[in-house]
C-alpha positions, -999 to 999 in steps of 0.1 A, spaced: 29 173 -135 63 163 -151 93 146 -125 114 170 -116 157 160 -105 153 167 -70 185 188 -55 189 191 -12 181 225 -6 189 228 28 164 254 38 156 236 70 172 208 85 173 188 114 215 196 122 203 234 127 177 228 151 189 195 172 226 188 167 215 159 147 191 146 120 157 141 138 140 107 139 106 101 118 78 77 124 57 75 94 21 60 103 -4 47 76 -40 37 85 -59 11 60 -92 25 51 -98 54 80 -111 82 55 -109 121 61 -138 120 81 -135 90 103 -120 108 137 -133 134 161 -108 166 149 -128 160 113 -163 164 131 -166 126 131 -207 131 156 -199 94 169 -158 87 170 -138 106 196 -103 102 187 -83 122 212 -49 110 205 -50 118 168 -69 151 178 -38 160 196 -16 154 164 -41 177 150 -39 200 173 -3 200 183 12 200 147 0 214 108 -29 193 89 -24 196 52 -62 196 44 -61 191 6 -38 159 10 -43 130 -17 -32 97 -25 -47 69 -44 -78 53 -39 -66 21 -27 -43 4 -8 -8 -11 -29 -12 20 -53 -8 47 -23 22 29 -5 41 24 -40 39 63 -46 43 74 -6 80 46 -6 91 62 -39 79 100 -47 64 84 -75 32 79 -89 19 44 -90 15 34 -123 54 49 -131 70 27 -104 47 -11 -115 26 -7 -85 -8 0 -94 -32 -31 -82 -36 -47 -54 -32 -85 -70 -24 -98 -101 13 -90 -100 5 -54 -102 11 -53 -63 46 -54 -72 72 -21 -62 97 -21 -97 129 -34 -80 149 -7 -98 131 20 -75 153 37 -47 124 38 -15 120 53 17 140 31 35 168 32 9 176 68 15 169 64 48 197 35 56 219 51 32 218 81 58 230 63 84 193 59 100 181 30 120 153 15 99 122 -5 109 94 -12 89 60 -29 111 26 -36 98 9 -41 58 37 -42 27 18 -51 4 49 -41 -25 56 -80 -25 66 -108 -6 97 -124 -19 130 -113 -32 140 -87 -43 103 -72 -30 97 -78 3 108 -43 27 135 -64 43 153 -63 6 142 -25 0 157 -9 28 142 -17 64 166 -35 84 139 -41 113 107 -62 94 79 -76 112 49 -79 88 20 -100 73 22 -108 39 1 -104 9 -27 -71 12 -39 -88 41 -38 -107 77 -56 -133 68 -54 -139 27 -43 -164 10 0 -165 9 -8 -157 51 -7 -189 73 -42 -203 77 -63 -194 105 -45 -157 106 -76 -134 122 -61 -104 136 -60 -118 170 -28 -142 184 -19 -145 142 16 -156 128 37 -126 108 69 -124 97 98 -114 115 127 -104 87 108 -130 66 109 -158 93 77 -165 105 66 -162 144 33 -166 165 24 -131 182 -4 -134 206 -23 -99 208 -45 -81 186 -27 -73 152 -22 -33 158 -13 -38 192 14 -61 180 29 -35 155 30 -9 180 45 -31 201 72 -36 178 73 0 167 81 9 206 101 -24 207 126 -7 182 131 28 190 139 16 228 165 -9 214 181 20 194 175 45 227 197 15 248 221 11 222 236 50 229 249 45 194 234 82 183 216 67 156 184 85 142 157 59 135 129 60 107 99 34 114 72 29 90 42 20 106 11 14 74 -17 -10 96 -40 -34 85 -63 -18 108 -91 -3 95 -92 -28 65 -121 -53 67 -127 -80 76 -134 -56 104 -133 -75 138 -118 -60 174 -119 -71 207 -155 -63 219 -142 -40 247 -142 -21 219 -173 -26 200 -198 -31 225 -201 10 237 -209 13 199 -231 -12 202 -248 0 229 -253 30 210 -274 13 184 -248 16 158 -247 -17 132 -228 -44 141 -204 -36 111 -200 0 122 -197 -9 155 -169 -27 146 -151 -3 119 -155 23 151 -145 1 177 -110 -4 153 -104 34 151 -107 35 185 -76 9 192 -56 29 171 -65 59 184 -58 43 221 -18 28 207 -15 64 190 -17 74 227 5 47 238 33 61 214 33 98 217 31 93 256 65 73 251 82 91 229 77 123 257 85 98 284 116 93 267 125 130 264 127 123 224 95 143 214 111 174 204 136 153 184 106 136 163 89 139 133 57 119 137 33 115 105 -3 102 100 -20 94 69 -48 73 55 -40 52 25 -73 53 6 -109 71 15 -135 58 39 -140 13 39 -159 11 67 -169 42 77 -196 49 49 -228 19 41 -227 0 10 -259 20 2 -254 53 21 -283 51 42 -267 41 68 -277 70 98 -241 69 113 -223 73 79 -201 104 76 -175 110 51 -170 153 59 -194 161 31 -175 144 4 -188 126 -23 -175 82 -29 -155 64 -5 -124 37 -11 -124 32 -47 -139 60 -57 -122 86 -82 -146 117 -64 -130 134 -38 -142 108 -8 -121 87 -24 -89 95 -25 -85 128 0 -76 118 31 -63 131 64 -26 143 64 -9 152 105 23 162 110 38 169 143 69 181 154 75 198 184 95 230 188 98 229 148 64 229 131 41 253 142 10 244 166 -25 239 154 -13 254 118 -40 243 85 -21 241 48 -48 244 25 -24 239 -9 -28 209 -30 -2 181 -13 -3 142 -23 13 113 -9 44 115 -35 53 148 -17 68 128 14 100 114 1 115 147 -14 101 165 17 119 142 45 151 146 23 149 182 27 138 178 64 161 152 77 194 165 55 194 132 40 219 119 18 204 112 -17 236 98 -37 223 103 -75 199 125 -89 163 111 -86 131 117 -103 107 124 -82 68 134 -93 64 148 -58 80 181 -44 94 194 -10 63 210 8 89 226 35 79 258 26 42 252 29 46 237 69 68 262 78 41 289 63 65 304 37 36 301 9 43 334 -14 62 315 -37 47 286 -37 34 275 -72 -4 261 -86 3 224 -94 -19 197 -112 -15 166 -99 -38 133 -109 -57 100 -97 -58 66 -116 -77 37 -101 -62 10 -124 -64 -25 -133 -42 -52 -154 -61 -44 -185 -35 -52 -212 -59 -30 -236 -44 2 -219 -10 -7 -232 -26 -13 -266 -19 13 -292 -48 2 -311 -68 15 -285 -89 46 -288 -73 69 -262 -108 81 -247 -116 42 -247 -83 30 -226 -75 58 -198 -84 44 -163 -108 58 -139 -88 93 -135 -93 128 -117 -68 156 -123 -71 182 -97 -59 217 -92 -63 237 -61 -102 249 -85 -108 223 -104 -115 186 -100 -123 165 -136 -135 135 -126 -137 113 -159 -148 139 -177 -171 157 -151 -161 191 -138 -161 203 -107 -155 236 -85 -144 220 -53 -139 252 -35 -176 266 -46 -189 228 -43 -168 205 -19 -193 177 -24 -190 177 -61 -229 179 -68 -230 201 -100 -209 190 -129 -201 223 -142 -182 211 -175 -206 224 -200 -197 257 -189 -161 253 -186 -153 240 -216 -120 254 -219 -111 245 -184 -124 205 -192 -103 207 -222 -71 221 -204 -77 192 -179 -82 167 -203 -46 172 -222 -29 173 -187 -44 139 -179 -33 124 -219 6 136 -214 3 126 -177 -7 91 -189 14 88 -218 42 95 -197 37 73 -166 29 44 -189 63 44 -211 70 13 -196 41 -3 -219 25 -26 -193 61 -45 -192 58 -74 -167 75 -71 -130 87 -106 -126 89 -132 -96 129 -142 -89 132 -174 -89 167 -187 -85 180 -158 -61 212 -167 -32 187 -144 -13 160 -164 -9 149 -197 -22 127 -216 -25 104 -186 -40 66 -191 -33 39 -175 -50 2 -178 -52 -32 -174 -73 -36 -139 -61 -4 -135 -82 -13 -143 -114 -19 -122 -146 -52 -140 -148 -65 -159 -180 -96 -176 -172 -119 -162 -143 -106 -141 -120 -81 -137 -90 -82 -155 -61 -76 -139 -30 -90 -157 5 -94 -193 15 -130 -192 6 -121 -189 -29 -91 -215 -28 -122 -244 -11 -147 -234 -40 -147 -266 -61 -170 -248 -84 -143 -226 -93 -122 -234 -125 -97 -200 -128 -64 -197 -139 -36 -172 -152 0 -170 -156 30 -154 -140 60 -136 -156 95 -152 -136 132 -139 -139 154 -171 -136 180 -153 -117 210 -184 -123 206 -208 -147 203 -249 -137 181 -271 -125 146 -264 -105 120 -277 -92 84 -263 -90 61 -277 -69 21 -272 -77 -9 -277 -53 -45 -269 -50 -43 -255 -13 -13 -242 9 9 -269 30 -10 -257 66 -38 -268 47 -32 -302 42 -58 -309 21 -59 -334 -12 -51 -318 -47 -82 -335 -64 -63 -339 -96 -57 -366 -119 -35 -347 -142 -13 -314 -138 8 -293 -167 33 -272 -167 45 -244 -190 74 -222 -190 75 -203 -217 88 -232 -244 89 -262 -221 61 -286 -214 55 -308 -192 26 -331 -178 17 -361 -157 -5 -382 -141 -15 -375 -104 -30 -393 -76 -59 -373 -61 -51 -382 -27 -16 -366 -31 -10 -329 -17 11 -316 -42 28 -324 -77 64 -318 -87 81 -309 -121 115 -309 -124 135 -290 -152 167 -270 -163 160 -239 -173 183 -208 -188 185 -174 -170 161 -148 -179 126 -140 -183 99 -166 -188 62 -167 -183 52 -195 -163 13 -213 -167 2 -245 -149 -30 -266 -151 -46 -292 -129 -71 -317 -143 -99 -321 -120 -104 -358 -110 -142 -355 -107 -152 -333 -131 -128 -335 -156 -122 -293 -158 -94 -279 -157 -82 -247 -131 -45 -231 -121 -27 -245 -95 -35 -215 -68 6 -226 -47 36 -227 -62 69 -230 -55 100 -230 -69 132 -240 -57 170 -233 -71 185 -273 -69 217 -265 -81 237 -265 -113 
């Protein structure tokens, strides 16, 4: 489906109802699929706080969003799909939200709303990425895709871990979604003492269910008991802590007489991680009759569960069965909250007012599509046989589901078992155009490069890590286990915007400072873009350290370290790079 300018309609909004725009809390949950809670006939989860949101508000039933976890938070910030706004992988730099894009925290601030953003990012760490630059005014997150990878203090394990508070790191001492709901009731009773009449937005995306799945056994041993795995009784025990702080927030936001005043959203960000066996044959696996989990282009992949409540407002217990997506929120909350969008923006999304307040006679069919992607240069690569570079892709309409080139009726055959393609042809070929314009036009940007700032008032030094990279030579590295491997020899570059021109300094090691481990190299190199550099380095040293004056603009930055035993050569996995002056 082509953007579309986005114009405030003003068919509903928040002014008419309450006297004042109402406030929104927007809750993501990391690999909980459709299926894994008690309202979605879950036989071994009871779930009665997100039951309630089921119950109490409208479930959008056919709701989508990518099938894993940067892509889905890149289209739910902007209205956009993925691959349009540079955020379409989960490492290799393609975790990265296009600093040009306006998000959900821009418009939000820019309405005079309180902002707070508490949980998983994953758009990017450092200037001008990280949520504190794009929008949020109230940050406390981990960094990289996870609690405890690489770019995360060492040690970091869900439980007493360090995050960052408006980028400043700070120990916290309970279990990691306790902590963010914490903070999420933290700020909204700040703003409620203030009396300064302030609406708040908080975005709330977890880490929780996201492996490596570990809870405090309080909550895994009745699962246990049970005779579930020790892996499920984990993933289950995790659902149930959310399910217990869900509680914990609805009851205050009623305690605080603000529940008719707020919009409260849940969402998965991908299909089923934990919740289905590797295998399937598993006897406690349930995924609501749909076929793949996280990953997967099929429908268990990338539908997912969709609440929202609002007291007084939305009507009780109502189902939408229209095709929705993630990219619908943005233009949606703008119509909701009367929100102040200052320019014309081009959202791939639409308002879905109409459909959650029931008013569905005009309401037309839409395509919308899937892409699980990678940082395969190919696909840019006009070279490229078109059938031969298109991603893993599904482009659904409220019938049809083609599933890389597989047809499906998903309202006759919801579990996708009978590719009906041969006797659709038409319907295949209809599909297959909507997916080649779709494509062509998300991808005008050719692949371009979104670059690490290096150089910016904002922040500096900049750090950045192997699980960065653009790789070259093996693969990414993403967890310490990787970083200790010795039989590991990987490497890659990464594309840099020198924000002033002047000297620098970039610093190279082997393993991060809290580390503290030898860089086991005899010789490092530096490249960036033209200028070379090498020398020789003691093994016992930590780190090595280049020093260079360098222009502003865009450069592609590559770095090699000579092992001292073996001779080989492998990327130096920490970097950073610091501004020293003119």
């Amino acid at each position: 489906m082509k953007p579309f300018f986005f114009a405030f309609l003003g068919a509903l909004c928040a002014s008419a109802l309450f006297g004042q725009r109402p406030n929104v809390i927007l809750i993501v949950t990391d690999d909980q699929g459709y299926g894994d809670m008690s309202c979605h006939g879950h036989p071994h989860l009871k779930t009665p706080n997100i039951d309630r949101l089921h119950d109490e508000g409208v479930s959008l039933d056919d709701y989508h969003v990518d099938p894993y976890c940067t892509p889905t938070r890149a289209a739910l910030m902007t209205g956009r799909y993925s691959v349009r706004v540079g955020a379409w992988a989960v490492t290799e730099g393609r975790q990265l939200l296009n600093p040009d894009e306006k998000t959900m925290g821009d418009v939000f601030a820019a309405s005079g709303y309180r902002t707070g953003m508490f949980g998983k990012w994953h758009l990017g760490d450092p200037y001008p990425y990280a949520p504190r630059y794009r929008g949020f005014q109230d940050t406390v997150h981990h960094l990289a895709g996870g609690v405890g990878e690489i770019g995360n203090p060492v040690g970091n394990d869900y439980f007493g871990d360090i995050y960052y508070r408006d980028g400043v790191p700070e120990k916290f001492e309970k279990y990691c979604t306790d902590v963010f709901f914490d903070e999420t009731l933290r700020f909204i009773e700040e703003g409620l003492n203030a009396k300064n009449g302030k609406p708040f937005f908080v975005y709330l995306p977890l880490n929780a269910m996201h492996g490596p799945l570990t809870v405090a056994e309080s909550y895994s041993d009745p699962f246990r008991v049970q005779g579930h795995s020790e892996s499920k009784s984990k993933f289950f025990g995790m659902v149930k802590n959310f399910d217990d702080n869900l509680g914990r927030l609805l009851n205050s936001l009623e305690s605080w007489g603000i529940d008719e005043e707020t919009i409260v959203i849940f969402m998965g960000d991908n299909g089923t991680g934990g919740g289905m066996s590797a295998n399937g044959d598993d006897p406690s696996d349930y995924n609501a009759g749909m076929r793949g989990k996280k990953g997967s282009t099929y429908e268990g992949g990338h539908r997912v569960a969709c609440l929202v409540r609002w007291p007084g407002a939305l009507e009780r217990g109502k189902t939408v069965d229209a095709l929705t997506a993630h990219i619908d929120w943005l233009p949606t909350l703008i119509e909701l909250c009367d929100l102040d969008v200052p320019n014309e923006i081009a959202f791939d999304g639409t308002s879905i007012v109409p459909l959650l307040k029931g008013k569905t006679e005009n309401w037309k069919e839409r395509t919308l599509h899937v892409n699980r992607q990678a940082d395969q240069l190919e696909l840019w690569n006009p070279d490229v046989p078109s059938n031969a570079k298109y991603p893993s892709h599904a482009v659904l309409t409220e019938r049809w589901r083609l599933v890389n080139g597989e047809l499906y009726d998903i309202q006759a055959d919801p579990s996708q078992t009978s590719d009906v393609s041969k006797a659709h042809p038409e319907t295949v070929d209809r599909l297959l155009a909507a997916q080649a314009r779709h494509f062509e036009d998300v991808t005008g940007h050719g692949g371009a490069y979104t670059p690490f700032f290096v150089g910016a008032a904002e922040q500096n030094p900049t750090r950045f890590t192997t699980r960065d990279w653009h790789h070259t030579e093996g693969g990414v590295i993403w967890k310490m286990e990787l970083v200790r491997d010795d039989s590991l020899f990987v490497n890659g570059f990464w594309p840099i915007h020198v924000v002033r021109a002047g000297k620098y300094a970039a610093r190279l090691a082997r393993y991060p400072d809290d580390e503290i481990k030898a860089i086991g190299a005899s010789e490092a190199r530096i490249q960036i873009s033209n200028i070379e550099a090498a020398q020789k380095v003691n093994p016992k040293d930590t780190s090595v350290v280049f020093q260079f004056d360098l222009n502003e603009g865009d450069a592609i930055l590559s770095t090699w370290l000579k092992d001292a035993k073996t001779g080989r050569e492998r990327g130096a996995y920490y970097v950073e790079f610091t501004y020293l002056g003119e």
